[in-house]
N, C-alpha and C positions, 0 to 999 in steps of 0.2 A: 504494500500500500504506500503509495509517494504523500511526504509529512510537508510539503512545500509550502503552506498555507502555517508552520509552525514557529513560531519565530525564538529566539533564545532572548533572556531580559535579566536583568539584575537589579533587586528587591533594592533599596534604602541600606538593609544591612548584609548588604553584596551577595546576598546566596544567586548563583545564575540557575533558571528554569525555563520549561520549556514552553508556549502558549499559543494556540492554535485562535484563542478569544481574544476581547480588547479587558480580559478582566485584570483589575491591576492585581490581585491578593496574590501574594506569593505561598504555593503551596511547604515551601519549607517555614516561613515564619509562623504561618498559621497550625501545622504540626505541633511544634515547638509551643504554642501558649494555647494550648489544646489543654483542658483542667484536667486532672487527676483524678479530682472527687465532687462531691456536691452533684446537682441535677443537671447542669451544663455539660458534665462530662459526656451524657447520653444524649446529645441530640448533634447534630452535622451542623458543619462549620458556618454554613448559610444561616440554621436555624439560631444558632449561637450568636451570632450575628445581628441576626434582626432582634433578636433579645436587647444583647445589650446595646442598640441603636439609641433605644428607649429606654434605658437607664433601668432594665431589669434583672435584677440580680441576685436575686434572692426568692426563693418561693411565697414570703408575705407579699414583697411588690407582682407577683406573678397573678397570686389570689384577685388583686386589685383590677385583673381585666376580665373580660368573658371572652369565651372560646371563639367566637367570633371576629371581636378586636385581632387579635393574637392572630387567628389566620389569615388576616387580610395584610398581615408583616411580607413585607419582600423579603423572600428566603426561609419563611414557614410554610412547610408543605401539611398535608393533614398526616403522613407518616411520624412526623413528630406530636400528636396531640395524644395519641394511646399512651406514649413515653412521660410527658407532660401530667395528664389527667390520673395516670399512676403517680409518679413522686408527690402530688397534690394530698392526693388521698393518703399515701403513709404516712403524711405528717398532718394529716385530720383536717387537711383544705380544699376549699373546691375554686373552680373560677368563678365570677364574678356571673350572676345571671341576667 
Protein backbone atom coordinates (compact mmCIF):
# COMPACT_ATOMS: atom_id res chain seq x y z
CA UNK A 1 0.00 0.00 0.00
CA UNK A 2 1.90 3.60 -1.04
CA UNK A 3 1.89 5.90 2.47
CA UNK A 4 2.50 9.14 0.10
CA UNK A 5 -0.32 11.12 1.40
CA UNK A 6 1.95 10.54 5.12
CA UNK A 7 3.95 13.10 6.03
CA UNK A 8 6.71 12.94 9.04
CA UNK A 9 6.29 16.14 11.85
CA UNK A 10 7.94 16.93 15.07
CA UNK A 11 5.71 17.59 18.21
CA UNK A 12 6.84 20.85 20.43
CA UNK A 13 8.81 18.21 22.51
CA UNK A 14 10.73 16.95 19.36
CA UNK A 15 9.20 13.36 19.22
CA UNK A 16 9.07 12.92 15.16
CA UNK A 17 5.73 11.00 13.84
CA UNK A 18 4.18 9.95 11.35
CA UNK A 19 0.60 11.68 9.82
CA UNK A 20 -1.55 10.95 7.20
CA UNK A 21 -4.36 13.92 8.90
CA UNK A 22 -3.92 17.69 9.59
CA UNK A 23 -4.22 16.55 13.26
CA UNK A 24 -1.78 18.36 15.24
CA UNK A 25 -1.69 15.66 18.63
CA UNK A 26 1.40 13.89 18.73
CA UNK A 27 0.62 10.22 19.21
CA UNK A 28 3.95 9.86 21.54
CA UNK A 29 3.11 12.80 23.86
CA UNK A 30 -0.28 11.96 24.35
CA UNK A 31 0.85 8.16 25.33
CA UNK A 32 3.05 9.59 27.61
CA UNK A 33 0.31 11.63 29.82
CA UNK A 34 -2.19 8.91 29.37
CA UNK A 35 -3.39 8.50 33.49
CA UNK A 36 -2.42 5.55 35.34
CA UNK A 37 -5.43 5.52 37.43
CA UNK A 38 -8.64 7.22 38.29
CA UNK A 39 -11.67 7.05 35.51
CA UNK A 40 -9.77 8.97 32.66
CA UNK A 41 -7.48 6.08 32.46
CA UNK A 42 -10.55 4.13 30.70
CA UNK A 43 -11.74 6.19 28.15
CA UNK A 44 -9.54 7.19 24.46
CA UNK A 45 -7.45 9.99 24.13
CA UNK A 46 -10.29 11.94 22.13
CA UNK A 47 -12.65 11.16 24.80
CA UNK A 48 -10.01 12.21 27.56
CA UNK A 49 -9.80 15.06 25.77
CA UNK A 50 -13.07 16.46 25.31
CA UNK A 51 -13.38 15.82 29.05
CA UNK A 52 -10.88 17.98 30.01
CA UNK A 53 -11.68 20.70 27.40
CA UNK A 54 -14.39 21.59 29.83
CA UNK A 55 -12.47 21.43 32.90
CA UNK A 56 -13.71 17.81 33.87
CA UNK A 57 -11.82 16.09 36.05
CA UNK A 58 -13.03 14.48 38.51
CA UNK A 59 -16.27 12.29 38.79
CA UNK A 60 -18.24 15.02 41.04
CA UNK A 61 -17.75 17.71 38.11
CA UNK A 62 -18.62 14.70 35.77
CA UNK A 63 -22.12 14.12 37.86
CA UNK A 64 -22.72 17.88 37.00
CA UNK A 65 -23.70 17.10 33.26
CA UNK A 66 -26.24 14.75 31.77
CA UNK A 67 -25.47 12.15 29.21
CA UNK A 68 -26.58 14.03 26.80
CA UNK A 69 -24.34 17.33 27.35
CA UNK A 70 -21.39 14.89 27.40
CA UNK A 71 -22.14 13.31 24.14
CA UNK A 72 -22.46 16.19 22.08
CA UNK A 73 -18.34 16.70 23.25
CA UNK A 74 -16.04 16.52 20.15
CA UNK A 75 -14.25 13.26 20.61
CA UNK A 76 -17.02 11.52 22.87
CA UNK A 77 -18.21 8.65 21.11
CA UNK A 78 -21.28 6.69 22.87
CA UNK A 79 -18.48 3.66 23.24
CA UNK A 80 -17.40 5.76 26.06
CA UNK A 81 -20.79 6.22 28.10
CA UNK A 82 -21.09 2.32 29.32
CA UNK A 83 -17.35 3.00 30.76
CA UNK A 84 -18.43 6.52 32.09
CA UNK A 85 -22.03 5.53 33.45
CA UNK A 86 -20.03 2.40 35.32
CA UNK A 87 -17.36 4.41 37.35
CA UNK A 88 -20.57 6.86 38.09
CA UNK A 89 -22.30 4.36 39.78
CA UNK A 90 -19.29 2.66 41.88
CA UNK A 91 -18.88 5.75 43.47
CA UNK A 92 -22.82 6.16 44.18
CA UNK A 93 -23.34 8.89 41.10
CA UNK A 94 -25.22 9.24 38.30
CA UNK A 95 -25.27 12.05 35.51
CA UNK A 96 -27.11 14.92 35.79
CA UNK A 97 -30.91 14.38 34.26
Amino acid sequence: MERSNRTIRTCKRGHQYERSSDCPICPICERERKPDQEFMSLLSAPARRALENIGITSLDELATYSEKEILKLHGMGPASMPKLRSVLHEAGLSFKL
